[in-house]
C-alpha positions in Angstrom: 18.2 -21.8 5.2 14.9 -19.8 7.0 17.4 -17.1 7.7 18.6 -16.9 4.0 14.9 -16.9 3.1 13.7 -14.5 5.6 16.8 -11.7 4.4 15.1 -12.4 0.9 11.7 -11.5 1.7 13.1 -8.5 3.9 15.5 -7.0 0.6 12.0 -7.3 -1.5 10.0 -5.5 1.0 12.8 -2.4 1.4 13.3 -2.5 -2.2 9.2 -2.1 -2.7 8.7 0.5 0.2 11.6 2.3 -1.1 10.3 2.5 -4.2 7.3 3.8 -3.3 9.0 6.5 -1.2 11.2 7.6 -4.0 8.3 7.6 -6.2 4.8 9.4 -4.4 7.0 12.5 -3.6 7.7 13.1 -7.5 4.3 12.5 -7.9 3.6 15.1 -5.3 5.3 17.6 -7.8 3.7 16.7 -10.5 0.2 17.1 -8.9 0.8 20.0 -7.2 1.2 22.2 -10.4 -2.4 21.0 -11.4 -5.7 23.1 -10.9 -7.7 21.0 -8.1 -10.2 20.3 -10.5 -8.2 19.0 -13.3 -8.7 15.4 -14.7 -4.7 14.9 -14.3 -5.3 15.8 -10.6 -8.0 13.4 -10.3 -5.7 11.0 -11.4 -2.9 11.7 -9.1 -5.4 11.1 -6.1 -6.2 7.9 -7.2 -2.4 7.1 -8.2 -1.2 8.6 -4.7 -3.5 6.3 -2.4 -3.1 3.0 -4.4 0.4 3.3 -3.7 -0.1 4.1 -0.3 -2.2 1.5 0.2 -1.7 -1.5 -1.7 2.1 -0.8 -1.5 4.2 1.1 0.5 2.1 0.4 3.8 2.4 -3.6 3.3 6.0 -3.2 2.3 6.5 -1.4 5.6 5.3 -3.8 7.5 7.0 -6.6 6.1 9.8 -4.6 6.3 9.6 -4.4 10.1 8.5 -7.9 10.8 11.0 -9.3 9.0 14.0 -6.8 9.8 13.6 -7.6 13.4 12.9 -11.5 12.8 16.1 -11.1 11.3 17.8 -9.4 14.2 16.6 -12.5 16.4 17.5 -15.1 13.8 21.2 -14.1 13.8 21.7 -13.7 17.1 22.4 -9.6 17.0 22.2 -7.6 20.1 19.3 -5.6 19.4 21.3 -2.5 20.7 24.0 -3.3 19.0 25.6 0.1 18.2 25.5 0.0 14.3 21.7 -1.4 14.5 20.7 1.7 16.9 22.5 4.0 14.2 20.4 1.6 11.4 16.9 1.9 14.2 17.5 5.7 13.7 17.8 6.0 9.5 14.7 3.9 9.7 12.4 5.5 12.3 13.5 9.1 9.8 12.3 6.9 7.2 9.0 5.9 8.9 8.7 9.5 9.7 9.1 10.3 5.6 6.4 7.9 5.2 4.5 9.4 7.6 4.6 12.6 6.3 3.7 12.0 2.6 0.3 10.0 4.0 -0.4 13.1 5.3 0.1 15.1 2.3 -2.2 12.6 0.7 -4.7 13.0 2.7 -4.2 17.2 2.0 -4.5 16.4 -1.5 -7.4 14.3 -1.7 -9.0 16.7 0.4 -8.1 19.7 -1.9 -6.2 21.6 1.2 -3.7 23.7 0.7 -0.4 22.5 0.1 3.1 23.5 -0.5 4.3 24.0 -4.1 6.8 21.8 -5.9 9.8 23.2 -5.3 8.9 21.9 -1.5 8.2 18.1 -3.2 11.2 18.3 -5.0 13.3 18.4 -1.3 11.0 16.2 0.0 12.0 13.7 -2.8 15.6 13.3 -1.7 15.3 12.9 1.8 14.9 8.8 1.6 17.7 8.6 -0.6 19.8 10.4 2.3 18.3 7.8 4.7 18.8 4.9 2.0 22.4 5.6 2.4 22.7 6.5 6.3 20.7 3.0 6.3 22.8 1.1 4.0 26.4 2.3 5.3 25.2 1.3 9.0 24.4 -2.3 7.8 27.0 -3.2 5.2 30.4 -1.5 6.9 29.0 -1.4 10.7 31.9 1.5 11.1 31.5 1.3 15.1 
């Protein structure tokens, strides 16, 4: 029964990380065709690191904890080949993350960054991952 609970807390965290990374990127467009100074581009800082913060970072970590608790629990291989492939769609993943705190930090610090055309790319990359992700855990094709 811990095991059944443990994959629900684990589905809640992906779900609220992931939405946070399908989310700060379109903000990310949004802000970046506002003047610096603008009120709306106030607001976007503040939007921007709340969901950093009081989201997607805690949703990462419980996502981690719990993904690899789960690993353990059921008795998988940790180099099992499908959860290598599934290690790799999530360390991209991390590295998304990684990448849009750092273009939070740009933005709260007024530096330079790239226009929205740039965010709008950006914005599709975790849904790629999602599915690389999901396939590798759901059908296991190797």
């Amino acid at each position: 029964m811990l095991y059944l609970w443990l994959k629900v807390v684990h589905v809640l965290a992906v779900i609220s990380w992931m939405a946070g990374l399908f989310y700060l990127p379109r903000l990310f467009v949004y802000h970046s065709m506002e003047s610096r100074d603008s009120a709306t581009g106030k607001t976007f800082k503040i939007m921007e690191r709340r969901l950093i913060k009081t989201i997607m970072r805690p949703a990462a970590v419980v996502t981690f904890g719990s993904g690899l608790w789960l690993v353990w629990a059921a008795g998988y291989g940790y180099f099992d080949f499908w959860l290598v492939m599934k290690y790799l769609g999530v360390a991209a993943m991390l590295g998304v993350h990684l990448v849009l705190e750092h273009y939070v930090v740009l933005f709260r610090d007024d530096q330079a960054v790239p226009g929205h055309r740039f965010f709008r790319v950006l914005n599709e990359v975790p849904t790629v991952l999602l599915i690389w992700i999901v396939i590798w855990v759901v059908v296991k094709p190797w």
